[in-house]
N, C-alpha and C positions, 0 to 999 in steps of 0.2 A: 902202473897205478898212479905214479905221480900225473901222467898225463891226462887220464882222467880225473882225476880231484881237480888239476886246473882247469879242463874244461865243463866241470859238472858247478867249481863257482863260479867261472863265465858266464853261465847259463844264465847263473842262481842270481846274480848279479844285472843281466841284463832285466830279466823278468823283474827286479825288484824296483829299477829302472822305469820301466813301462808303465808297469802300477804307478810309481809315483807320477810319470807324467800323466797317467790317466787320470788319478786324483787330483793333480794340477788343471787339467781339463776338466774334471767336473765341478772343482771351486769356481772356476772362470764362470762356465756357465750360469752356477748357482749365482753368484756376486750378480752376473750381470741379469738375472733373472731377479733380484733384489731389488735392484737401482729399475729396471724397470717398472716395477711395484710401488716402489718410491714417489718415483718421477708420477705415478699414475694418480697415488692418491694425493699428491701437492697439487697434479691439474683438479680434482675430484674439488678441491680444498680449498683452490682460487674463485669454482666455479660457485662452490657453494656461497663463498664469501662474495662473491660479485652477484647472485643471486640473492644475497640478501638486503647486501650495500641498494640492490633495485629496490627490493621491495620497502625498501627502509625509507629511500628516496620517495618509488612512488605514493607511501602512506603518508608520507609529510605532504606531499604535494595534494592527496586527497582531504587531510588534516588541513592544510594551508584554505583549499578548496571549501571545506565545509563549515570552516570558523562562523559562527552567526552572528552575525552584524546586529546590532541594536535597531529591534523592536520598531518602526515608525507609527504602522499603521496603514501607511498610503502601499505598505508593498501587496495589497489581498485585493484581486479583483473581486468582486463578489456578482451573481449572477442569480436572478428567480425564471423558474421555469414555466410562467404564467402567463395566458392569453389574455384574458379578461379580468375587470373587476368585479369583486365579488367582497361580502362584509370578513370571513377570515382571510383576505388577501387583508386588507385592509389592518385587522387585526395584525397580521405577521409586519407590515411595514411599519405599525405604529410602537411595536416592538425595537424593529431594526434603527426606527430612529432613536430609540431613544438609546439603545446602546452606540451608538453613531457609527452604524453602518449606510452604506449609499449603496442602496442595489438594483442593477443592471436589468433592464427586461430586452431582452431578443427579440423575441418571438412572437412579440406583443399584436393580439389581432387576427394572431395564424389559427387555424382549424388544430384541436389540442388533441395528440391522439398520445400516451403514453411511448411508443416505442420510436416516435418522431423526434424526441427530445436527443438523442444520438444525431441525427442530422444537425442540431441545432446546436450543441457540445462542440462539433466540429468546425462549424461555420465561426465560431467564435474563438477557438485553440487556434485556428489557422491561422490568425489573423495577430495572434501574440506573440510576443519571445520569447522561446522556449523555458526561460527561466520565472518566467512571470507566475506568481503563486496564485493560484484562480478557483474559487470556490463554486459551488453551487448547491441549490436546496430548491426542494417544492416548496412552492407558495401559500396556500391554501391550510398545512398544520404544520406549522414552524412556531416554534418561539424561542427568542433570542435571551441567553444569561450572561452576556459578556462582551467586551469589544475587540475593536480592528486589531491592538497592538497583541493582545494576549490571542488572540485566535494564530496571530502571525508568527509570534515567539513559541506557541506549543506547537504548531506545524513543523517547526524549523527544530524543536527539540526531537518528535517522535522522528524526523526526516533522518538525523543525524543516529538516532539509539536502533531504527528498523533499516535502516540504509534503504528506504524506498520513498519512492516520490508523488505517490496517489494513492490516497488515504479515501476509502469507504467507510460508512456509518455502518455499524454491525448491527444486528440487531437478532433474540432470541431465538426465531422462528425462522423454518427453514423453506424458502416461498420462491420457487424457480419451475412453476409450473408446466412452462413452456419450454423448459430446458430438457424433458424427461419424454418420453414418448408412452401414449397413453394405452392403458391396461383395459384388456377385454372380460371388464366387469362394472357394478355396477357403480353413479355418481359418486358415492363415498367411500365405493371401493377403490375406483381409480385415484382421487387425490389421498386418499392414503397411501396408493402404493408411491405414488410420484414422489412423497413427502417422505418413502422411506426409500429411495432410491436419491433423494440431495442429500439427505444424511450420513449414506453409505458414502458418494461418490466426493462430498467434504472429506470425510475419514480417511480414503484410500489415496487423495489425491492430495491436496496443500498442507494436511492436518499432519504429514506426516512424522514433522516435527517435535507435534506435541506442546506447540506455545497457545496452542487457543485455549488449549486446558484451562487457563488462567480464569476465560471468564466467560459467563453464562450469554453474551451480546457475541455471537461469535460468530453470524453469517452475514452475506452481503446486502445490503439494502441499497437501493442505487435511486433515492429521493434525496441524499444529501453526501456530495464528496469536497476533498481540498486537494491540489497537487498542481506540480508546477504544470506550464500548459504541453510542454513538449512531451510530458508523458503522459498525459490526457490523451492529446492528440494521437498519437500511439497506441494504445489501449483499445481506444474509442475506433479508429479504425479498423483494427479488428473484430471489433464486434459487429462494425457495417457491414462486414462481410457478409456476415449470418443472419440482417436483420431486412437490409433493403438488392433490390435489384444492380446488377452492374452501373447501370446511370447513378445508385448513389441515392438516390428521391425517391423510389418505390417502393414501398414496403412491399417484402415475399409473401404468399398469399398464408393470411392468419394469422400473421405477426401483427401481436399487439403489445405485449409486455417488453419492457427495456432491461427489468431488473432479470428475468430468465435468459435473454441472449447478453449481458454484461456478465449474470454469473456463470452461463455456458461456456463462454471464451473465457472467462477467467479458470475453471476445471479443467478447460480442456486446455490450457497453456500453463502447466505450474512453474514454469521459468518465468513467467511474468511477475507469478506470485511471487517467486522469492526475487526476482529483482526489482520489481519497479512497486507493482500493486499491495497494498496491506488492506487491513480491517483496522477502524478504531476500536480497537477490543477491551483498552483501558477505557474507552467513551470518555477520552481527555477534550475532544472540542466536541462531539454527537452523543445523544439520549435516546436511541428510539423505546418509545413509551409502552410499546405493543406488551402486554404481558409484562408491565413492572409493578412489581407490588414495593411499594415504598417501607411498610412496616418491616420489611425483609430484604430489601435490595439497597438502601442505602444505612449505612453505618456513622453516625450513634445515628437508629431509628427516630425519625421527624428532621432528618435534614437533609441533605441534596449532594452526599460525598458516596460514590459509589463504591461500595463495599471492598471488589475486587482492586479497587486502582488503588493498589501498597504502596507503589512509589509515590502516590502523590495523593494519600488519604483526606487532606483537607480540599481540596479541588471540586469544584462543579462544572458538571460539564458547561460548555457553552454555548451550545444550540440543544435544544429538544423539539425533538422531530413527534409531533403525537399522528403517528402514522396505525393504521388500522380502526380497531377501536377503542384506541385510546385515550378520544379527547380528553376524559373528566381524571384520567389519570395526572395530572399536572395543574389542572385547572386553578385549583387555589393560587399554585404559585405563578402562576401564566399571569393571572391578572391584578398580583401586589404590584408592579412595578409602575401602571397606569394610576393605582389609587395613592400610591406614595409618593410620586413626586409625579409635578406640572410637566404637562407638554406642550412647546407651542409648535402648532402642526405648519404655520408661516417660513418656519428658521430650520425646517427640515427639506432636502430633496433626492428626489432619486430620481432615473433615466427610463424613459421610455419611448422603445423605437428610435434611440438617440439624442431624444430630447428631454433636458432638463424641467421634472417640474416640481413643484413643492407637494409634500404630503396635504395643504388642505385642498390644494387644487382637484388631487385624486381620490379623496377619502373623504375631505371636510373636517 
């Protein structure tokens, strides 16, 4: 008996043994499964902090990048998309002088066809620094309510609040005729469907956001833009694609319209939208006139502050584009600025075809 009792707590003894070195083994393992975890989330935890340390870095460097320099004037190239003279060209430069604009003619001379003016955007982007801020507007229903330095300080503001760098004039109406392929029915059947087919294809595509809610000017008009050249150039390229032949010079056959293949490539790229391209949709520097009723569209009613622009309710815009038909919607105010104060048409000049000449020269 005795021998067995001593060997039954040998037994008892070694098994209790094992156990504990088991449980010794599985703390080890456990710790070291610990430390492992550890160690994992302090990489997780440097990464994140050197991922932020980047991003911190690179926002200052874009902050640093984006600071706006004071206002001159001389920084806005300004450009008209006019062949000929004509009594509202005339009109629009005697405007531009006197808010003391000096505007650029290219093209001056050339056979004027609407969807050529993309050829003629680029001949002129190529030829600048990408940074260079470069406007443009039709000739013919412009009128000017502001000058160089404020057109250049609110470019450089909306540049900085949309993070994008080519600003289109928005305007009510939804007019990309050529962007749409045409319905088998009847004249006013087809541009109704076309017209309900920009609306859908706005909605589904850059709208997705939900900021154009803001305000009623909310499609693209491609008679007056501002942005730096290098994403003009950009842009604009794109659009050549879908407008002229590989040489570049030929328009594809039945291409007339600019504002349907600028707003086609802009639908059909909404990464451009959110990166580079916007709409003036506050109408902080553009007006288009088409369908504005003033009794309703500007706030206090009888002045020139458009309703939607919250941030900046006292503001006029500074160009008014009277595109469509809307000449006599501005008219009164289009023509105080000639009757309130002198102009001497001698001490004014603008360029054309390169050369300097003064407004009486061109207009008298």
């Amino acid at each position: 008996k005795a021998t067995v009792s001593v060997l039954y707590w040998t037994n008892a003894m070694k098994l209790v043994t094992y156990l504990w070195v088991l449980i010794a083994i599985c703390m080890v393992a456990v710790l070291k499964q610990f430390k492992a975890v550890a160690d994992e989330d302090k990489k997780d935890d440097d990464v994140v902090v050197t991922e932020v340390s980047v991003k911190i870095v690179e926002d200052s460097s874009v902050v640093a990048e984006k600071q706006p320099v004071q206002p001159t004037g001389d920084g806005v190239r300004f450009y008209c998309m006019q062949t000929k003279k004509s009594s509202a060209w005339c009109r629009m430069l005697h405007s531009a002088s006197y808010h003391g604009f000096k505007v650029d003619h290219h093209n001056w001379g050339d056979a004027y066809v609407h969807a050529k003016r993309i050829k003629w955007v680029l001949e002129i982007t190529r030829r600048l620094p990408p940074d260079q801020i470069v406007a443009f507007n039709d000739g013919t229903d412009v009128m000017f309510n502001g000058g160089m330095r404020e057109m250049e300080a609110r470019f450089m503001q909306m540049e900085a609040k949309w993070r994008k760098s080519l600003f289109f004039n928005a305007e009510k109406s939804c007019y990309a005729q050529q962007a749409f392929p045409e319905g088998k029915c009847s004249k006013n059947c087809r541009w109704a469907l076309k017209k309900a087919r920009c609306l859908t294809t706005y909605r589904n595509t850059i709208w997705s956001n939900g900021t154009e809610a803001i305000s009623k000017w909310r499609y693209l008009n491609a008679g007056c833009f501002i942005g730096r050249a290098g994403s003009v150039k950009l842009f604009f390229s794109k659009v050549a694609e879908i407008t002229f032949k590989p040489d570049g010079v030929t328009l594809l056959p039945g291409v007339w319209c600019d504002q349907s293949m600028i707003t086609k490539t802009l639908l059909s790229h909404p990464a451009l939208y959110r990166d580079t391209v916007g709409l003036d949709i506050e109408n902080r520097i553009y007006l288009p006139a088409y369908h504005l009723h003033p009794d309703v569209d500007f706030c206090p009613s009888g002045s020139l502050h458009p309703c939607h622009n919250k941030e900046h309710p006292r503001e006029e815009p500074l160009i008014y584009h009277l595109n469509g038909k809307s000449g006599t919607a501005l008219a009164s105010h289009a023509t105080n600025w000639s009757s309130s104060t002198p102009l001497d048409p001698a001490a004014h000049h603008h360029l054309v075809s390169g050369k300097q000449r003064s407004l009486v020269s061109l207009c008298g």
